[in-house]
C-alpha positions as CSV (number, residue, x, y, z in Angstrom):
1,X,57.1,-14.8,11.4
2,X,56.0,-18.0,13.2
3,X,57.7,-21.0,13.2
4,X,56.6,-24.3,14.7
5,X,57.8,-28.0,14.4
6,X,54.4,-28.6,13.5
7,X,50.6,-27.6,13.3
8,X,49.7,-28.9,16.7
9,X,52.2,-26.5,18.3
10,X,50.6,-23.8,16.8
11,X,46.8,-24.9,18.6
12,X,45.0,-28.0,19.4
13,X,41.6,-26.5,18.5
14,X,40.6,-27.0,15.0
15,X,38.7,-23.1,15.1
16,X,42.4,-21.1,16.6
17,X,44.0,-22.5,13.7
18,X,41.7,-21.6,11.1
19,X,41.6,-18.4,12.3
20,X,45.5,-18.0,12.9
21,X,46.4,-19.5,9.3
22,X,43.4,-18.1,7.5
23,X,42.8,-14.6,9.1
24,X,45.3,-13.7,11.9
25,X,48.4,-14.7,10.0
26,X,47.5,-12.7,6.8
27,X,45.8,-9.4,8.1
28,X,49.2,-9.2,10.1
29,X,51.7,-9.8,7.4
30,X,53.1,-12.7,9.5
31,X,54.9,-15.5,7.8
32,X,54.0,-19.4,8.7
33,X,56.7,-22.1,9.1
34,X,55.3,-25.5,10.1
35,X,58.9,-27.0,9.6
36,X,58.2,-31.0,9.5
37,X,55.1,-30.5,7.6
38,X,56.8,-28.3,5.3
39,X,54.7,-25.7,5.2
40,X,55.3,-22.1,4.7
41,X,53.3,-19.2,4.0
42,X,55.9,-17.3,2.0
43,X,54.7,-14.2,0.3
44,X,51.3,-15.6,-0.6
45,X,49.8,-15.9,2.9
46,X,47.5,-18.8,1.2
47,X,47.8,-22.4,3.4
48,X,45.7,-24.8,1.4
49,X,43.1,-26.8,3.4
50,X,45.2,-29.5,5.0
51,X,45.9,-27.3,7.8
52,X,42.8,-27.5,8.2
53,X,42.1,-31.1,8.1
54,X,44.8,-31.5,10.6
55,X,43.8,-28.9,13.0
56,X,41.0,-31.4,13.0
57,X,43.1,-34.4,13.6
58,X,44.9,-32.6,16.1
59,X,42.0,-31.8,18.5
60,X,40.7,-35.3,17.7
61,X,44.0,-36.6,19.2
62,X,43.9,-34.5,22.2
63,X,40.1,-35.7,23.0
64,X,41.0,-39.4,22.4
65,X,43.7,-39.5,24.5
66,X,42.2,-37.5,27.1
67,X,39.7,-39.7,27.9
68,X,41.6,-42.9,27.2
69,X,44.0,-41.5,30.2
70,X,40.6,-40.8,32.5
71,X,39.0,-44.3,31.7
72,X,42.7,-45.4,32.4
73,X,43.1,-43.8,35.9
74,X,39.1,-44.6,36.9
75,X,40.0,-48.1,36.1
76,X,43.2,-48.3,37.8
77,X,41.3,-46.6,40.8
78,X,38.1,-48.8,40.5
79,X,40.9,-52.0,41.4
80,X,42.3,-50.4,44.1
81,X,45.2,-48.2,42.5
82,X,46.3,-44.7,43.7
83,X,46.9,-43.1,40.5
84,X,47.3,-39.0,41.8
85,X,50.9,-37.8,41.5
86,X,51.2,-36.9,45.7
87,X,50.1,-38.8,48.4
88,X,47.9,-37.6,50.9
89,X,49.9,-35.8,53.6
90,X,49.9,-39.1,56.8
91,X,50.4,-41.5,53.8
92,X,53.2,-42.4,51.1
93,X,53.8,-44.6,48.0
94,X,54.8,-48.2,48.5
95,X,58.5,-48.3,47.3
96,X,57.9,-51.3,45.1
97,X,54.6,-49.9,43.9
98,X,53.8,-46.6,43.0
99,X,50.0,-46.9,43.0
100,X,49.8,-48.6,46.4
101,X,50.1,-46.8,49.5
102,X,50.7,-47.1,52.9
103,X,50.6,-45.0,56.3
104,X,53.9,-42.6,56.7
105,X,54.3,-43.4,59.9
106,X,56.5,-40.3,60.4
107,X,53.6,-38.1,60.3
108,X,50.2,-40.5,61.0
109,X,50.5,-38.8,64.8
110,X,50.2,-35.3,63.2
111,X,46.5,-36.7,61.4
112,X,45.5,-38.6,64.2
113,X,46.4,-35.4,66.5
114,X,43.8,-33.0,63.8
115,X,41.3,-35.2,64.4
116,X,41.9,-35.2,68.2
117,X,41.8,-31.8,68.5
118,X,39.0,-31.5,66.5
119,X,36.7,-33.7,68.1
120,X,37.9,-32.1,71.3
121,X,36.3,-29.4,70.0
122,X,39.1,-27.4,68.8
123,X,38.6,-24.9,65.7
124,X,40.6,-25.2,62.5
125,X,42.5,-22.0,63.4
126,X,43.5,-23.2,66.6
127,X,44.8,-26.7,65.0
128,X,47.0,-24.6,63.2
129,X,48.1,-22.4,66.0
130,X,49.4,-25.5,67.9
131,X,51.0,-26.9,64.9
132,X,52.8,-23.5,64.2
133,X,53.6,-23.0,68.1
134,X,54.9,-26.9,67.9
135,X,57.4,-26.4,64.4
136,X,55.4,-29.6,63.2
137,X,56.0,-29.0,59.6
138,X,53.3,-28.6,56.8
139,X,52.5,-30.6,54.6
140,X,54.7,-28.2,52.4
141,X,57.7,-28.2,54.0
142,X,57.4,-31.8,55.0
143,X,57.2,-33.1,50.9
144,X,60.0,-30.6,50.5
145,X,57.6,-28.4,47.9
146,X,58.8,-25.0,47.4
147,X,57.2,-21.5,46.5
148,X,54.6,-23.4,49.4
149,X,53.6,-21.9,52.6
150,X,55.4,-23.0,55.3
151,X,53.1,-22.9,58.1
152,X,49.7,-24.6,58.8
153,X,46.7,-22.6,58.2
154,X,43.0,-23.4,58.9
155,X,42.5,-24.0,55.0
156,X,44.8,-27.1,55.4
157,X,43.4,-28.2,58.4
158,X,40.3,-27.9,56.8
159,X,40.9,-29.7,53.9
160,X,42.3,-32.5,56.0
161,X,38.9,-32.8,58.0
162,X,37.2,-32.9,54.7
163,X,39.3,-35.3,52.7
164,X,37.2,-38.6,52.7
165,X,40.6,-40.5,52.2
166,X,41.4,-40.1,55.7
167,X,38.0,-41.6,56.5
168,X,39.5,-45.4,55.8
């Protein structure tokens, strides 16, 4: 037996839950429960074709909203907004608004020190050697993430060298 609150819980994709309701569902004996759109499969294994209809509506929804959210965030980035959910390590959210930021001035010296020792000719690997050898936190362990490495590795210098945000 399945039981969902409704269809869309099942899938989003008008195909999976077709196949579910019209082939999975009854070669395997399974019972369907779509509790608020009170359906259920009972004995008969026969959904009539609403399910359909709003499989349909469903995956509409999800596309719709999808890219209302996208032209939302290219909009809000277009004016000037920062709309990504972390800052970029050497920078933090404004306090009285969340899609400004400004330089963290905690950790600026650690960027300014990459770029340094990069220019000075320094590889990635031995950036992260330094930073190790010096217990300068990670960008990790400085955001407080966890299940995150703790220690700098070339990767992360790497990606810091390549991030055009740092390039303002």
């Amino acid at each position: 037996m399945v039981i969902v609150k409704d269809i869309s819980r099942l899938t989003r994709n008008k195909n999976k839950t077709g196949w579910y309701t019209e082939i999975f569902f009854p070669d395997n004996d399974v019972r369907f429960i779509s509790v608020t759109e009170f359906i259920d499969s009972g004995d008969r294994y026969e959904i009539d074709d609403s399910i359909m209809l709003r499989g349909i509506a469903n995956q509409y929804y999800i596309t719709d909203i999808s890219k209302k959210i996208r032209a939302n965030k290219n909009a809000m980035k277009e004016s000037g907004g920062f709309v990504e959910f972390y800052a970029p390590y050497g920078y933090k959210k404004r306090e009285d608004d969340k899609h400004k930021i400004i330089i963290d001035e905690e950790v600026a010296d650690n960027i300014r020190k990459i770029y340094d020792m990069y220019i000075d000719g320094k590889t990635s690997s031995q950036i992260a050697n330094y930073f190790n050898n010096n217990n300068i936190k990670n960008p990790s362990r400085y955001m407080k993430l966890k299940n995150r490495s703790r220690k700098w590795s070339a990767e992360q210098i790497n990606e810091i060298l390549r991030n055009p945000f740092y390039c303002r």
